[in-house]
N, C-alpha and C positions, 0 to 999 in steps of 0.2 A: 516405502515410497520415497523419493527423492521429489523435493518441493521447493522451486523458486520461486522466493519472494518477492516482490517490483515495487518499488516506491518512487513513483514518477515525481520530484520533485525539484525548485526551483530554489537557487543558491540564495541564501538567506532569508527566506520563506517559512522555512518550519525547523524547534530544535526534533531529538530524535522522535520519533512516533514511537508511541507505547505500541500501540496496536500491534507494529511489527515484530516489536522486542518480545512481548507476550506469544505472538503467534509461535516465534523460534523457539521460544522456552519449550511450549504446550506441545510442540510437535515433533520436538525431538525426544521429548518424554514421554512419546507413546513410540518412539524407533524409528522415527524418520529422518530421512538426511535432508538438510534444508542449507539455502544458498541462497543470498543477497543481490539484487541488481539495485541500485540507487544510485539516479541522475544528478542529485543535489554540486556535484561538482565537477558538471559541465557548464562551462561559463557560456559557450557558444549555441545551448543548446536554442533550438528553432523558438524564438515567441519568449526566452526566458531573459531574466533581468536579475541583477542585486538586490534583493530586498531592502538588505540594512544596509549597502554603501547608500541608496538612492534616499534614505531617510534622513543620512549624516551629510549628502547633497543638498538636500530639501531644505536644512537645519531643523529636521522633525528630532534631532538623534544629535549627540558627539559626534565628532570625528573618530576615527580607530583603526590601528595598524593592525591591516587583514594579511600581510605577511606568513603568517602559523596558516591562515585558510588557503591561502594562494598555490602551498609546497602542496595540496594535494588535486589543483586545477589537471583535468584531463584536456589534453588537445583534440581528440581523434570523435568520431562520431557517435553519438549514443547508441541512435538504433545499429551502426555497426557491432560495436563491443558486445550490445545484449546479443547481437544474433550470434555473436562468437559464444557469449556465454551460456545463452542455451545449447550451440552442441558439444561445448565442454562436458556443463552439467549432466547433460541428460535427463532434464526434469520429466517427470510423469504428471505432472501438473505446476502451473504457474499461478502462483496468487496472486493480483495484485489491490492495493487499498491506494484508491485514490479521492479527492475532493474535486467537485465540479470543474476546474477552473486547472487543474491535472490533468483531469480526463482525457483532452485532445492527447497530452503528451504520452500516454501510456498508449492510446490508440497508435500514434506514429511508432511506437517500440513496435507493438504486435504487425505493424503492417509489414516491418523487413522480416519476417520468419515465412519461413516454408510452407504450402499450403499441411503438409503433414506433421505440423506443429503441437505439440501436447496440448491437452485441454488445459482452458483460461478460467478463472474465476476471479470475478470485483464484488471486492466490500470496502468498505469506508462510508464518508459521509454523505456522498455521491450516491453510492448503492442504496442509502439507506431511505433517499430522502425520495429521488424518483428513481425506482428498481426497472420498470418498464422504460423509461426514456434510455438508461444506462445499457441496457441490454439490447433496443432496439437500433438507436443510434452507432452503437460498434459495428453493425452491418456484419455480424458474420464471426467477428475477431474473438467475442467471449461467449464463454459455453453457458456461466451461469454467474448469476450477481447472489450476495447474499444480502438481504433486510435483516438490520439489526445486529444486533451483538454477535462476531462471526466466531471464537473461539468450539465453540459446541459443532457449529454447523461447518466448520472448517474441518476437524477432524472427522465427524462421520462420514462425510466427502470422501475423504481420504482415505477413511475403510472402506468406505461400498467400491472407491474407483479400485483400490488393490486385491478385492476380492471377483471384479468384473459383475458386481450387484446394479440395480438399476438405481442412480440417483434421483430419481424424483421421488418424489412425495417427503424427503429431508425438507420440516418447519424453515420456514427464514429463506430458503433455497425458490431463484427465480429462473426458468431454463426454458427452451421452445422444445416441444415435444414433434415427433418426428413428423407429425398431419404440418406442421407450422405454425398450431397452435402455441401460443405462451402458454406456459404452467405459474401462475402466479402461490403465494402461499403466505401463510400469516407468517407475523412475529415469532421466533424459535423463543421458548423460555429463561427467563433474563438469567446471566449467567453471576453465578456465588464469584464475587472477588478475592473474596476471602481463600477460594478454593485453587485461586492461580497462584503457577511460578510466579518467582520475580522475572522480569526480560531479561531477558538475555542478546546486548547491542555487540558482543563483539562480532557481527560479520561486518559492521561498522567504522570507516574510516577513521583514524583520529582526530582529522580535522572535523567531524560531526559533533563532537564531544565540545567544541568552543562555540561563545556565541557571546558578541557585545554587550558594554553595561555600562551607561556612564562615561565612554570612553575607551574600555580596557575590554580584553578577552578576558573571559572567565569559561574553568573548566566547568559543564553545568550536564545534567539529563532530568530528563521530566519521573515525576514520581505520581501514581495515579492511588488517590485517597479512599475513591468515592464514583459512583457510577449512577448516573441518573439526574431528573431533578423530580419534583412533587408538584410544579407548577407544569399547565399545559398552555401558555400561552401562543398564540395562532400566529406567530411571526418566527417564530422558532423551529428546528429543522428537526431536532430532537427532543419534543416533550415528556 
């Protein structure tokens, strides 16, 4: 299968997402072709802002010559470029992992696509936290959210869609069933870390790779330890 991955995100907001970088590893090691869309550098894009210059404005942060981020600033539109790049691609399914406050921005990609659009799938922290609001609120745009740790449920996805099997009843998998009914479904079981690739970021710009410190760029990417916690405290999205 060929699978575009979406990271709707806002320039100096987030370093790289593991989540991403694992998904590319995990699913190109089962023979799939996979492809990157990430907004992070469109400066223009609708509602979005500089995370870190508005910090180093604030005097939350240094100051820092974003020069090295600047050389890979896109001019041109987001949701244009994705619609170019899904019919590049050719995806048979689009992933995307977004956080609440994403959310809209990924919805605006999906709205310039064709109504004959490949099927959509969200996970992240957004999917995990309200799966029913994520799914209801896209009005139509996403086929299925995944609850909870999506590696496992992201691949069987992607067997059953290339075998033409029916996805529902896949754990963790939240989808409207053809009456209109929602298909709601527990937690898939929590996934061995131990048993993952490392990510793999190169469909990632080089400018993604830097991110402020004290003043200066540093080459930097996230390294994930440890998965979970033991406390279930009621203010938390992820107990």
């Amino acid at each position: 299968m060929r699978v575009l991955l979406v990271y709707p995100n806002m320039m100096g907001m987030n370093m790289l997402p593991p989540a991403m970088g694992i998904f590319a590893a995990v699913l190109r090691g089962k023979g799939h072709q996979v492809a990157l869309f990430d907004t992070t550098n469109y400066p223009q894009l609708e509602g979005g802002f500089d995370s870190d210059k508005l910090k180093s404005q604030n005097l939350n942060a240094r100051p820092f010559d974003d020069s090295l981020l600047r050389r890979y600033d896109k001019d041109s539109s987001p949701q244009t470029d994705f619609a170019a790049k899904v019919a590049s691609f050719k995806p048979d399914l689009i992933a995307m992992s977004a956080t609440e406050d994403m959310y809209p921005i990924g919805l605006h990609l999906l709205e310039g696509l064709p109504k004959d659009r490949p099927k959509v799938v969200l996970g992240g922290v957004f999917a995990t936290f309200a799966p029913e609001l994520a799914l209801r609120k896209s009005e139509g745009l996403i086929d299925f959210v995944v609850k909870g740790e999506g590696e496992n449920v992201l691949v069987e996805l992607c067997r059953r869609l290339e075998k033409g099997e029916e996805p529902a009843g896949i754990r963790g998998l939240w989808m409207y069933l053809p009456d209109g009914k929602m298909l709601k479904s527990g937690l898939p079981d929590p996934v061995e870390a131990n048993d993952l690739p490392l990510p793999d970021y190169d469909d990632f710009e080089e400018s993604r790779f830097y991110r402020p410190m004290q003043g200066k760029l540093w080459r930097m990417f996230p390294i994930e330890t440890f998965r979970g916690c033991p406390y279930t405290c009621a203010y938390c999205n992820s107990p």
